[in-house]
C-alpha positions as CSV (number, residue, x, y, z in Angstrom):
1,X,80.2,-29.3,-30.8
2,X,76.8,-31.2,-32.1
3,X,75.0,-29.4,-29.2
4,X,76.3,-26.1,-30.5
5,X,75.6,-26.9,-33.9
6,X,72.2,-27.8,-33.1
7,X,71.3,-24.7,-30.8
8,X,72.5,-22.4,-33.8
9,X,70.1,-24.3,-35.8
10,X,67.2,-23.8,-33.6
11,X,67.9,-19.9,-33.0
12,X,68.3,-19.7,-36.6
13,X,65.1,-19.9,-37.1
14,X,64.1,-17.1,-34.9
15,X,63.8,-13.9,-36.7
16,X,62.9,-10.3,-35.4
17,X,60.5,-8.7,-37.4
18,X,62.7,-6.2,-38.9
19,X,64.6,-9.1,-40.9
20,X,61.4,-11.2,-41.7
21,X,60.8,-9.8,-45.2
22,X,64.4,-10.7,-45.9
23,X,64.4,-14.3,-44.5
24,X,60.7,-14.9,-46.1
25,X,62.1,-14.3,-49.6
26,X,64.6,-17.1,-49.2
27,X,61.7,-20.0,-47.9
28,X,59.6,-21.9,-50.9
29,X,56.0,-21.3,-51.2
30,X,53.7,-21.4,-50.3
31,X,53.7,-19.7,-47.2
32,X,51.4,-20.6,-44.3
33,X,50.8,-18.2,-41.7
34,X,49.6,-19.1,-38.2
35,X,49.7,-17.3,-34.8
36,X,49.0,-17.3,-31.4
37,X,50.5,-17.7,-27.7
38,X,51.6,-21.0,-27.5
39,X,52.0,-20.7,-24.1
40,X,52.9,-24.4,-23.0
41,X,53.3,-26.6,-25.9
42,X,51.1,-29.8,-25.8
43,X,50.0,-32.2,-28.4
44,X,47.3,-30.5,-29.7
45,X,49.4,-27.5,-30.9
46,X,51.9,-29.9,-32.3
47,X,49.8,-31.7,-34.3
48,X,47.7,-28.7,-35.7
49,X,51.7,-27.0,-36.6
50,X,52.0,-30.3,-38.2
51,X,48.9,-30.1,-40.0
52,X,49.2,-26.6,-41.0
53,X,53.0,-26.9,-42.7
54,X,51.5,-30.1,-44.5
55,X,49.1,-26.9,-46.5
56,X,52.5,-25.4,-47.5
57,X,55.7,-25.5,-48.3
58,X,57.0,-23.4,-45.6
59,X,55.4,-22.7,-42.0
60,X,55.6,-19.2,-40.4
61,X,54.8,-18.9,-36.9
62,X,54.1,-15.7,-35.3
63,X,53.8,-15.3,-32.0
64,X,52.0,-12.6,-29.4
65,X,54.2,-10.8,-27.4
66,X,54.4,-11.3,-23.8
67,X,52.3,-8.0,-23.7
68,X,49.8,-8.8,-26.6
69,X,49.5,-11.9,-24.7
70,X,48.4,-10.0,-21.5
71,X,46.0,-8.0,-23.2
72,X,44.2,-11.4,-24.1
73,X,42.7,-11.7,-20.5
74,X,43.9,-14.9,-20.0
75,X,45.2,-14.2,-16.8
76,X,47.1,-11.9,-15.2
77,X,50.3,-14.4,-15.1
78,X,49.8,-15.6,-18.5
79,X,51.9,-16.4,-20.4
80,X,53.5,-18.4,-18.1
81,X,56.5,-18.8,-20.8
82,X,58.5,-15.9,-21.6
83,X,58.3,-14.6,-25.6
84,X,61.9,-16.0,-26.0
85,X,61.2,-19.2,-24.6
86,X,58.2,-19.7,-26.7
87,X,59.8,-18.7,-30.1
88,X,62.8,-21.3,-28.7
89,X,60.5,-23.9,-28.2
90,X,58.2,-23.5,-31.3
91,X,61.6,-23.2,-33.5
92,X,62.8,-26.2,-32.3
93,X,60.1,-28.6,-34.3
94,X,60.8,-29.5,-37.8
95,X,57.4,-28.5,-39.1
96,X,58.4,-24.9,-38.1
97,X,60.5,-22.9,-40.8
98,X,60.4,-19.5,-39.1
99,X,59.3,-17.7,-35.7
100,X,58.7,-14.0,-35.3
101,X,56.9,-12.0,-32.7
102,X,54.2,-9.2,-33.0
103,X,53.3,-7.1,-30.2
104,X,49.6,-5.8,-31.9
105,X,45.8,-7.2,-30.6
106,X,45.8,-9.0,-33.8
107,X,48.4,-10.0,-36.3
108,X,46.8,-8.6,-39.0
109,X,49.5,-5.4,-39.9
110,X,51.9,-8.5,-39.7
111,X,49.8,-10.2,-42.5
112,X,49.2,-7.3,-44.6
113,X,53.2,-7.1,-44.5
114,X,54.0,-10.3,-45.9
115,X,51.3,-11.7,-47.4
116,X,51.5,-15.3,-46.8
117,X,49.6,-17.8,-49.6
118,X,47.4,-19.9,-46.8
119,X,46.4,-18.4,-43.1
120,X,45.7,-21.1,-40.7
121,X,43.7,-20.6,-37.3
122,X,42.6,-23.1,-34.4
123,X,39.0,-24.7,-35.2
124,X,37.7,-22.2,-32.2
125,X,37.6,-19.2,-35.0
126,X,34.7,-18.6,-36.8
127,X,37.0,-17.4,-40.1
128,X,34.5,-15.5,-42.2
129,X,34.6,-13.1,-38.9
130,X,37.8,-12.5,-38.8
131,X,39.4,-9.3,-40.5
132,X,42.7,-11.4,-41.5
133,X,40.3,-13.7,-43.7
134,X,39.3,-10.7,-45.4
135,X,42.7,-8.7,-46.4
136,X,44.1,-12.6,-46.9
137,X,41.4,-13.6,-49.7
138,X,41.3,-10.3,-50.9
139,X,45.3,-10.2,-52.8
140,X,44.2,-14.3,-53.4
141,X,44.8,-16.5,-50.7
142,X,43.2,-19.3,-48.7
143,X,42.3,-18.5,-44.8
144,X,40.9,-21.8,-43.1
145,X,40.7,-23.2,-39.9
146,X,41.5,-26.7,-38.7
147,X,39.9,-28.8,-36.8
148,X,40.8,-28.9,-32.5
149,X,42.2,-32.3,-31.0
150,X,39.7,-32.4,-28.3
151,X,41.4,-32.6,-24.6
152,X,44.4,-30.7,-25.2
153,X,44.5,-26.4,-24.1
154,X,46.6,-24.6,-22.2
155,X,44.1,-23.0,-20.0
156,X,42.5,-26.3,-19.2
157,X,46.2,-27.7,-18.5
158,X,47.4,-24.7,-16.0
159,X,44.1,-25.0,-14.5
160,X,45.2,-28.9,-13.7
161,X,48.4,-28.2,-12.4
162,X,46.8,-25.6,-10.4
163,X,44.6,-27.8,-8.6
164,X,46.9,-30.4,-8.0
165,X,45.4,-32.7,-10.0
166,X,46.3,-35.6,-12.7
């Protein structure tokens, strides 16, 4: 019955886009907004999750599509985790409050929907480029990127595995 109760917690974390506006009016602010893949969890994504909820109150999490994902050319059997499994995963750490999905290049329609109070990206962006920083800043926000924990990606992991290696 614990197991149960646990699972339901988990998947109760995971909202569709059509019920996010709902669900985001019940969390405390402020909101921070991240995205991307996510495709095997490692370290380095947990502790920048961890890192981005400490900015906030609550932690959103969106997440590409399977399809989204593909049209990121990082392979053409990436992401190696289905969306569902992804969102499952991600839901399951306590720095996550909510999960949802968008199937655009970029999440920025999903932004300009909710409006979240801090946007968080990977140390890779270069944030006054990005068009999110913009419409984020613009109704009064904060967009800022934190800093990578050198060793850890997913491309450099599959690559690993790939070759065999440890």
């Amino acid at each position: 019955m614990k197991d149960l109760a646990v699972m339901a917690d988990i998947a109760d974390k995971i909202c569709p886009r059509a019920e996010l506006a709902a669900r985001l009016a019940c969390l405390p602010r402020p909101l921070v907004f991240t995205n991307g893949v996510f495709d095997v969890l490692h370290r380095g994504h947990v502790m920048y999750l961890a890192q981005a909820r400490a900015l906030g109150a609550s932690l959103l999490v969106a997440l590409n599509t399977d399809a989204s994902a593909r049209r990121l050319g990082k392979g053409p059997d990436r992401p190696l985790n289905n969306e569902a499994d992804r969102a499952f995963v991600l839901a399951a750490l306590a720095c996550t409050s909510l999960v949802t999905w968008f199937d655009e290049d970029t999440p920025l329609q999903l932004i300009a929907e909710i409006k979240p109070d801090i946007l968080v990206k990977g140390g890779d962006y270069d944030m006054a480029k990005l068009a999110e920083t913009r419409l984020v800043e613009a109704y009064g926000g904060r967009a800022l990127a934190l800093s990578f924990v050198d060793g850890y990606s997913t491309t450099a992991l599959v690559q690993k595995v790939r070759q065999g290696s440890r």
